[in-house]
C-alpha positions in Angstrom: 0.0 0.0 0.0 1.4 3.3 -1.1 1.8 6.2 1.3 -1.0 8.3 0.1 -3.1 6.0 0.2 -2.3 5.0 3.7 -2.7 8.4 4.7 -6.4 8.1 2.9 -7.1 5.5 5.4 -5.9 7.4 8.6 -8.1 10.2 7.2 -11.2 7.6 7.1 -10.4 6.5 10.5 -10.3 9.6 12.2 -13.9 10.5 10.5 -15.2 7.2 11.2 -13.4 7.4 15.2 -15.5 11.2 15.5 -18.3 9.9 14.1 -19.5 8.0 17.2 -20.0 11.2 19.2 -22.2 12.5 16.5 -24.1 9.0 16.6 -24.8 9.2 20.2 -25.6 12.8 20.2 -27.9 11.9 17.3 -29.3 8.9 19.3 -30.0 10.9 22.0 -33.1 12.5 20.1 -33.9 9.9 17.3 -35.2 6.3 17.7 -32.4 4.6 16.2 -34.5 3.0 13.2 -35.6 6.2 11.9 -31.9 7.9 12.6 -30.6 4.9 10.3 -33.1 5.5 7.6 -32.9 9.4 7.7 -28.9 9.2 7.5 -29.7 7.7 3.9 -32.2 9.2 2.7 -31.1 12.7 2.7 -28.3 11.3 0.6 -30.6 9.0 -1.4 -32.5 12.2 -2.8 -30.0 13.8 -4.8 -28.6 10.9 -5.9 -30.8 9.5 -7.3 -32.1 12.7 -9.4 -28.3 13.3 -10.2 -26.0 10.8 -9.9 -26.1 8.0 -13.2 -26.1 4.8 -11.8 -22.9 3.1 -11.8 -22.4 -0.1 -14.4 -22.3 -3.0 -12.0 -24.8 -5.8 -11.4 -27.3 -5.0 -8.9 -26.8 -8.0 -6.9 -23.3 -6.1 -5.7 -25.1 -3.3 -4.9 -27.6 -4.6 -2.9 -25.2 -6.4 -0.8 -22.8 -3.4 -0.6 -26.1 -1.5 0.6 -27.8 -4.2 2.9 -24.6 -4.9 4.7 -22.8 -1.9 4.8 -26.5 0.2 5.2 -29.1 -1.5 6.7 -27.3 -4.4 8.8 -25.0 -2.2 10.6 -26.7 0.4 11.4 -29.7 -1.4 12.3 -27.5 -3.2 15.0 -25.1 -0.5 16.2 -27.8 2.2 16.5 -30.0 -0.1 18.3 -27.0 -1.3 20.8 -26.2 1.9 21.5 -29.6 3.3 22.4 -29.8 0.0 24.7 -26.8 1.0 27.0 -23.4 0.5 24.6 -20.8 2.5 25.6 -20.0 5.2 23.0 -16.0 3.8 23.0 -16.9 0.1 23.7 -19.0 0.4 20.6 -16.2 1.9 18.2 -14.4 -1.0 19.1 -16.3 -3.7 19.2 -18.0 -2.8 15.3 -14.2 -2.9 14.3 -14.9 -7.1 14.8 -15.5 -6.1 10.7 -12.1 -6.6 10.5 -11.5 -10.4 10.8 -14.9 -10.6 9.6 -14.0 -9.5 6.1 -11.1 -10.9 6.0 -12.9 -14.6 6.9 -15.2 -13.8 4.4 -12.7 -12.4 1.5 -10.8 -15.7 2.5 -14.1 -18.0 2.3 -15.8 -16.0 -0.7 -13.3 -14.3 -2.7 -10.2 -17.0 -2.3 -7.9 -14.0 -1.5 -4.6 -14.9 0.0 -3.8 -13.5 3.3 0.7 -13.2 4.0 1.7 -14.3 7.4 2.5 -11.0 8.2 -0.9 -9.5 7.4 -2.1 -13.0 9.8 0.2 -12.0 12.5 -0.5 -8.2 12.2 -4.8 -9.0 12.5 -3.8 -11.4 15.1 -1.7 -8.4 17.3 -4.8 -6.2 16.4 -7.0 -8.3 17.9 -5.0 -9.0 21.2 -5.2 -5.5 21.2 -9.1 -5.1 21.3 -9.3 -8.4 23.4 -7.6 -6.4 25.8 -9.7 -3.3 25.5 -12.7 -5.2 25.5 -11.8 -7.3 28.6 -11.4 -4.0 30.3 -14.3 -2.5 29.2 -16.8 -4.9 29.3 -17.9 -4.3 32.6 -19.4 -1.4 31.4 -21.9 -3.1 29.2 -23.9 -6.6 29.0 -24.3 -8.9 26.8 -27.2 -8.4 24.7 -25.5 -4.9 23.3 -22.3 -6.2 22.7 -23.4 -8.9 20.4 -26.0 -7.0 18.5 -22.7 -4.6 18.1 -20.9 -8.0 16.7 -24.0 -8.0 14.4 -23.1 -4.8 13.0 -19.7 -5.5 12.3 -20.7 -8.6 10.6 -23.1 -6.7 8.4 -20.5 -4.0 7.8 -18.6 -7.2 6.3 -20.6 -8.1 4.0 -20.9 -4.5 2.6 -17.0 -4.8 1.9 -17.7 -8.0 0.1 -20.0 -6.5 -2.2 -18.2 -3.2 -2.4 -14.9 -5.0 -3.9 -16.6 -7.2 -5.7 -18.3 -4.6 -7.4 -15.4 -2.4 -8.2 -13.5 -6.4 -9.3 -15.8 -6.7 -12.0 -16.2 -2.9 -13.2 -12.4 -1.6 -12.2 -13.4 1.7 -14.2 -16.3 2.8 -12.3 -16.4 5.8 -10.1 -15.8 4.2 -6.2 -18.0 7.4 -4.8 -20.6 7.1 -7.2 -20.8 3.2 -6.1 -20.9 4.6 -2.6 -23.5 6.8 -3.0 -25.5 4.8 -5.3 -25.9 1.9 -2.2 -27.7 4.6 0.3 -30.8 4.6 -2.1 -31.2 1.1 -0.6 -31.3 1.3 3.0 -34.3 4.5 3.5 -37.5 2.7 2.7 -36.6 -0.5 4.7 -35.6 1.3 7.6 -38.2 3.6 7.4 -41.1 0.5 7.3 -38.6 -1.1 10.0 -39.1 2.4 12.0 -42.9 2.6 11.6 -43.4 -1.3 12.7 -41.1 -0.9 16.1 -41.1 2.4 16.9 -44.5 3.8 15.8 -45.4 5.4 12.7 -45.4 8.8 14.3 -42.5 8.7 16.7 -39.7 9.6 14.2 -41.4 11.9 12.4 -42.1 14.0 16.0 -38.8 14.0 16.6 -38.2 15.7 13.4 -39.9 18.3 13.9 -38.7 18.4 17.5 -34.6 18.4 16.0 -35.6 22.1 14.3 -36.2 23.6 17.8 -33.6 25.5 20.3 -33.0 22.5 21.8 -32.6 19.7 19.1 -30.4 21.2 16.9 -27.4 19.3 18.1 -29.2 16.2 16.4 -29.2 17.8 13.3 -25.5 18.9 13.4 -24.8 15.2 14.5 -26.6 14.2 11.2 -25.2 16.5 9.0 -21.8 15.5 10.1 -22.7 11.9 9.5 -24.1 12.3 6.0 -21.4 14.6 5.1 -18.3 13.6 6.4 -18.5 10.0 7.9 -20.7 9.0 5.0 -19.9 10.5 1.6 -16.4 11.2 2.4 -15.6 8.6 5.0 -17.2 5.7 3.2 -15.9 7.0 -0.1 -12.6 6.8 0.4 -13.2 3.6 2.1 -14.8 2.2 -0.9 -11.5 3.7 -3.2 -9.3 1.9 -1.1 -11.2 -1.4 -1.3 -11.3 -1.0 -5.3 -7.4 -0.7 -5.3 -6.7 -3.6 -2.8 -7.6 -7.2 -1.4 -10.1 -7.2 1.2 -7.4 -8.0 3.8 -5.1 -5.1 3.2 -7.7 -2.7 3.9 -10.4 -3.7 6.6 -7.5 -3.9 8.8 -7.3 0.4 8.6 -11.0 -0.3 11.0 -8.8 -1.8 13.9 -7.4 1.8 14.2 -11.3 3.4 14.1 -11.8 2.4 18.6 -8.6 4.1 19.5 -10.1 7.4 18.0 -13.6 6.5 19.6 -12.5 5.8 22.5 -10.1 9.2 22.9 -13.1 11.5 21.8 -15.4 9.3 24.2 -12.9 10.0 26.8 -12.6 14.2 25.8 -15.9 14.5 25.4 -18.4 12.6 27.1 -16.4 11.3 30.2 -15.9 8.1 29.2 -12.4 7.4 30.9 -10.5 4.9 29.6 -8.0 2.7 32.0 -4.2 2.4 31.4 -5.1 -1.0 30.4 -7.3 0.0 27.5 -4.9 2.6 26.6 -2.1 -0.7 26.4 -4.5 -2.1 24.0 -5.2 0.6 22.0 -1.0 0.9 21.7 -1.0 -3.4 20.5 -4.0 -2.0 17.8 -2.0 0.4 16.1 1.2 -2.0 15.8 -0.7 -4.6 14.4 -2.8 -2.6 12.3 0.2 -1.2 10.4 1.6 -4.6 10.4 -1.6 -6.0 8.7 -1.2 -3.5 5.9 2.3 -3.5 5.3 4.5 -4.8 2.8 6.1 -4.9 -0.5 4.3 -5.6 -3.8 6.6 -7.6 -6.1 8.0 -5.8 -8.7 9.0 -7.3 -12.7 11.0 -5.8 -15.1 10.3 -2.7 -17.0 9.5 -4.2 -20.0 7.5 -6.5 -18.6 3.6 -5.9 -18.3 1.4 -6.3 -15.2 -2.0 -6.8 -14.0 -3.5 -7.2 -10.8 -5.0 -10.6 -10.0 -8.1 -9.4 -8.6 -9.3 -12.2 -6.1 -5.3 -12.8 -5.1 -4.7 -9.4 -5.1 -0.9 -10.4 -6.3 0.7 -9.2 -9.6 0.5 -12.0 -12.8 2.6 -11.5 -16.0 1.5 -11.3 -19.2 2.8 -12.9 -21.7 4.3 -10.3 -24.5 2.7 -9.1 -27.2 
């Protein structure tokens, strides 16, 4: 992975890491169903009056939008209006990691090095740790709908480079932006069924007032920056490289959480959860190290798309 594009993934961890205060901020006004479906729909508009709809099969783009849209937030939002920890959740949704990885492995037949193993394994010492020591703070029944999400969010990675595999010349942020036209009407219907047809739609209203404007900051920080920028450059990245080069980049996503939890909402970590967020960021950058073979000039190269490795071609 080249620097830039490293950097591009620090940038998407650090909007992804903020974005959690702007969820529970959100969450404190929304029902989470309705929150989920309005993130997307305010995006879905426009897009789909003005943005041409990439040329890839739908199939990919329903399971970029179901997993990545509708699964996770479904699950997070709901865990986190049922007593998750604003930092407990940013890490625990990170399980996306080894999730994709599994699934890239299972679905894709993309070969993982031994360093990137032993780099996802560090990482994940590193949130066992955190998660030992923070777990106290939450039961069970929010943690694993959390797991949920990040199994969801999986999924959407699958279908995202799968999408991009078969179409390599299609725009990664119209892909993106395309996949929130399928989340709004299901949560919406999923909103009216759990929550009351009315409840959202008072709080609304209720968001325009003195008081509730925070939840519309929150959501216009999570449309505009978490979700078209954030999930754009996430989507580049996964056009560009293997499944398991890039989920690992999420692993880094708790140790912002948890720091802006900690600044900003007075959720103080312990030295041991500060240990493990230390053992994240070594074995995050180990995960998505390494050298890409190189062949000689004269030589032409293409990427193998479900090895992610470099093949020759034979001369012309």
């Amino acid at each position: 992975m080249t620097t830039r594009d490293r950097l591009l993934g620090l940038t998407v961890v650090l909007l992804w890491g903020l974005n959690f205060l702007a969820i529970r901020i959100g969450l404190d006004h929304f029902p989470p169903f309705f929150f989920a479906a309005l993130r997307f729909a305010v995006i879905a508009v426009p897009v789909l009056l003005f943005i041409p709809r990439p040329q890839v099969r739908m199939r990919w783009i329903l399971l970029y939008g179901i997993g990545f849209g509708i699964l996770q937030f479904a699950f997070l939002f709901t865990a986190m209006r049922v007593g998750m920890p604003t930092g407990l959740a940013s890490l625990v949704l990170q399980s996306s990691a080894p999730f994709t990885v599994l699934l890239g492995t299972l679905f894709l037949r993309e070969r993982i090095r031994p360093l990137q193993v032993a780099g996802i394994a560090v990482a994940m010492a590193g949130m066992t740790v955190i998660g030992w020591d923070r777990l106290e703070h939450a039961t069970l029944a929010p943690v694993l709908l959390t797991l949920a999400g990040g199994l969801g969010w999986a999924f959407g990675n699958i279908g995202a480079r799968q999408a991009t595999t078969e179409s390599p010349g299609i725009n990664p942020l119209h892909l993106m932006l395309w996949t929130t036209a399928i989340p709004p009407l299901p949560m919406f219907a999923l909103s009216a069924f759990a929550e009351g047809p009315t409840t959202g739609v008072h709080a609304l209203v209720e968001s325009f007032s003195s008081t509730g404007w925070p939840a519309l900051a929150a959501l216009a920080y999570i449309v505009v920056l978490a979700t078209i920028a954030g999930t754009g450059l996430w989507t580049y990245l996964m056009s560009r490289y293997p499944a398991g080069i890039v989920a690992p980049f999420s692993l880094l996503v708790p140790v912002v959480g948890i720091a802006a939890a900690w600044a900003f909402l007075d959720e103080t970590p312990t030295p041991l959860s500060l240990v493990g967020g230390v053992v994240v960021i070594a074995g995050a950058f180990a995960a998505t190290s390494g050298k890409r073979r190189t062949v000689a000039p004269d030589q032409a190269i293409e990427l193998d798309a479900a090895a992610g490795q470099p093949k020759q071609l034979a001369k012309a």
